[in-house]
C-alpha positions in Angstrom: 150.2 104.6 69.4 147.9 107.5 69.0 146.0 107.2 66.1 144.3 110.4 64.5 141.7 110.7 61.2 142.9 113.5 59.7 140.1 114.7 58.4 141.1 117.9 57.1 138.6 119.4 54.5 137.7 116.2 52.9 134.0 116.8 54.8 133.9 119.4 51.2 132.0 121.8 53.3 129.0 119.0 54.1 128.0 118.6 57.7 126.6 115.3 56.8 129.8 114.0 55.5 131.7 115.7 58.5 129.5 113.6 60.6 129.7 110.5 59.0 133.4 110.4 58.6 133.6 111.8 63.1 131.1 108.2 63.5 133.7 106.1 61.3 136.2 107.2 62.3 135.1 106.2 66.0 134.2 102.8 64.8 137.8 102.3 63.1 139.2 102.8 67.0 140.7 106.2 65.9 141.7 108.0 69.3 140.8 112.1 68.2 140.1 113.6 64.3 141.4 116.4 63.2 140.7 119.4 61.1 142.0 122.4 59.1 140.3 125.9 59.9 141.6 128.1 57.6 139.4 131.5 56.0 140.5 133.8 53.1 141.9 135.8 55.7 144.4 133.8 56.9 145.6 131.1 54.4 146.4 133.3 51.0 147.3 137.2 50.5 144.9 139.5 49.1 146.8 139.8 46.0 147.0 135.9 45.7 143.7 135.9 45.5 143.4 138.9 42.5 144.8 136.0 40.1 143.7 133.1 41.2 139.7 133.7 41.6 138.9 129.8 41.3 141.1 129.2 44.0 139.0 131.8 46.6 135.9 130.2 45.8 137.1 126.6 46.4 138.7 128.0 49.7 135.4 129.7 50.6 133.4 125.5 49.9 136.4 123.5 52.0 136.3 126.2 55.4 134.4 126.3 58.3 132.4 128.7 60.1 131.6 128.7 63.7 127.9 127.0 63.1 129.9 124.2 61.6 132.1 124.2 64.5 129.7 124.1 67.0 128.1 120.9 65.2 131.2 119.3 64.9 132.6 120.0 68.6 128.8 118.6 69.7 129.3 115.2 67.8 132.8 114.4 69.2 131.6 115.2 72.8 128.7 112.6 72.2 131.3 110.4 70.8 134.0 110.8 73.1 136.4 111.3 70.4 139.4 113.7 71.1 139.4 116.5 68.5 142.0 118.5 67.3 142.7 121.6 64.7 145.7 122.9 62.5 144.5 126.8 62.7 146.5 129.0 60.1 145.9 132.5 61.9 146.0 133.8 64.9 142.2 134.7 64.6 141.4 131.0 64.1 143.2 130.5 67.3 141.1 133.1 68.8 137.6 131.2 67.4 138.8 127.7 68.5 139.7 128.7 72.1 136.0 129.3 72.7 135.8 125.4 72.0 138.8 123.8 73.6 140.0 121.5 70.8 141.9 118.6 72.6 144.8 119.9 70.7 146.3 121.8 68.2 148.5 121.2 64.9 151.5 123.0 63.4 151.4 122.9 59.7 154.6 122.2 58.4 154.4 125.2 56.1 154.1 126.9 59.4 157.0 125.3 61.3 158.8 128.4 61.0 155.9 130.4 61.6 157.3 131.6 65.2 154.7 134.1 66.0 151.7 132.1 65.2 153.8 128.8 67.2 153.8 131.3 70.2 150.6 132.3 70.2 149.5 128.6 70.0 151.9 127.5 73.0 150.4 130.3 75.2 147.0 128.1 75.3 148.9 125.3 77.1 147.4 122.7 75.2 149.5 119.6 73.8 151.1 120.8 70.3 151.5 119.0 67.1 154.3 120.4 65.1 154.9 118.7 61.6 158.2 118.6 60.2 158.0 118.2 56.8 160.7 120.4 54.8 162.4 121.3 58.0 165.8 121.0 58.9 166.7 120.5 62.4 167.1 123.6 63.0 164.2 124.8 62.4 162.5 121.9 64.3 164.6 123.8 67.3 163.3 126.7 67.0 160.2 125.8 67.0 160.3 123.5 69.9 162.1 126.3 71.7 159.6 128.9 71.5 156.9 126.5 72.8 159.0 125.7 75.9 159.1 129.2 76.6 156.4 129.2 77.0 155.9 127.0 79.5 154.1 124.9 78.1 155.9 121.4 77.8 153.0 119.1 75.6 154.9 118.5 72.8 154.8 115.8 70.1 156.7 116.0 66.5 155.4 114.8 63.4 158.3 113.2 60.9 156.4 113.9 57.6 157.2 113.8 53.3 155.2 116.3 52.5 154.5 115.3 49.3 151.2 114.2 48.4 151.2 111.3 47.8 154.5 110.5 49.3 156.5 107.8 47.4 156.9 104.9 50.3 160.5 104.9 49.3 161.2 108.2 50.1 159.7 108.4 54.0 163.1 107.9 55.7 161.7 106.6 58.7 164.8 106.4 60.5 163.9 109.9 61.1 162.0 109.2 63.9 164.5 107.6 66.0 166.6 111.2 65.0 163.7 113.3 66.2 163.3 111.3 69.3 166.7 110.9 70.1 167.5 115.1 70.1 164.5 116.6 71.3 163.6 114.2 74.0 159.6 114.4 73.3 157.0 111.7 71.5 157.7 111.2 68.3 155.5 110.3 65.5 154.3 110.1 61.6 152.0 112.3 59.2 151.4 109.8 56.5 150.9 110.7 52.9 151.6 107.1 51.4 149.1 104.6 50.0 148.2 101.9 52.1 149.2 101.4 55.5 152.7 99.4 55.0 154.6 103.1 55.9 152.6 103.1 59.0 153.0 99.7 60.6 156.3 100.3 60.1 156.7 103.9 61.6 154.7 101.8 64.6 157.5 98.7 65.2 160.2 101.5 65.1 158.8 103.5 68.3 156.3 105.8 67.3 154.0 107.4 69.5 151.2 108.7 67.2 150.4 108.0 64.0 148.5 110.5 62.0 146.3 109.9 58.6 143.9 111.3 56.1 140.9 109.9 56.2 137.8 109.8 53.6 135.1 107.5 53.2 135.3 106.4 49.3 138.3 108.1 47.5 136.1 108.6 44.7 135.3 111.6 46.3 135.3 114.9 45.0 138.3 117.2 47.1 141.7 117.5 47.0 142.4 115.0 49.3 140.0 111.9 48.8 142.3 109.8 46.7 145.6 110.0 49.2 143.2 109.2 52.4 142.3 105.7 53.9 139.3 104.1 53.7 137.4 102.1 55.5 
């Protein structure tokens, strides 16, 4: 299978980090890392933010700019790592396409996000949709509008979206469901502890496997303690 780092915002806004975790994640035999770009533009309203001033600040530490975009593109290149993004705005889209990420990623709070799937698919490059909290119908929709487009790169995601995710509550039988009705490669965004989820997602069929990723989960951020180490 495809294997990606999900590296996400556990870098905590340190290019240092960020390049440490791109070099280990390399050395793990990771096939492409991934990251969120999100801004206060595009991830919260305005008035979310009037309430919730911690919340802007910590938003403000865990994003990245285009300098730290630049670095980051620069290090995968060297490494011949693949490299891929979960943008949450169309103007992230706008940034990254100056790069050419390897691929992109569909939030699953974005799954029904039609608009901002569209404007993805329009880029013709390979699409990650993740399916937690969808129905199948939603999952339709969403496939639909890429193939519109005309742009056939297409690979689901069965995901719990809690975090962590209880290993008795992945229902990995989905993947054979996914696979089954929509025809494309099918894998799993895993939030579990430990790896026993995904060595099993792999014997059942699928195609890419996709996990957070951190270097100690001491680490301060919102993500270290659900990622894999070393």
């Amino acid at each position: 299978p495809y294997i990606i780092a999900e590296i996400g915002s556990n870098h905590n806004g340190n290019m240092k980090i960020c390049k440490k975790m791109i070099i280990e994640a390399k050395k793990a035999g990771s096939d492409a890392v991934k990251f969120q770009f999100f801004s206060l533009n595009n991830l919260f309203s305005q008035q979310y933010f009037k309430n919730n001033k911690l919340n802007k600040n910590e938003i403000i530490k865990y994003s990245l700019n285009e300098k730290h975009l630049q670095f980051i593109f620069s290090i995968c290149k060297r490494l011949k790592i693949d490299i891929g993004f979960t943008p949450f705005g169309s103007d992230a889209v706008k940034i990254l396409k100056k790069y050419n990420p390897t691929f992109y990623k569909i939030a699953s709070m974005d799954l029904v996000n039609i608009p901002l799937i569209e404007y993805v698919a329009k880029r013709q490059k390979p699409i990650i949709l993740s399916t937690g909290m969808s129905t199948l119908s939603n999952i339709e929709d969403a496939v639909n509008t890429i193939l519109k487009s005309g742009n056939p790169n297409i690979i689901l995601l069965h995901c719990n979206s809690s975090y962590p995710a209880p290993e008795e509550e992945m229902n990995l039988a989905a993947i054979e469901t996914l696979k089954s009705t929509f025809k494309v490669p099918v894998g799993l965004s895993d939030h579990t502890f430990g790896l026993f989820v995904s060595h099993t997602a792999i014997s059942l069929g699928a195609n890419v496997i996709e996990r957070h990723f951190t270097l100690s989960r001491s680490m301060v951020g919102p993500d270290h303690i659900l990622s894999s180490e070393l």
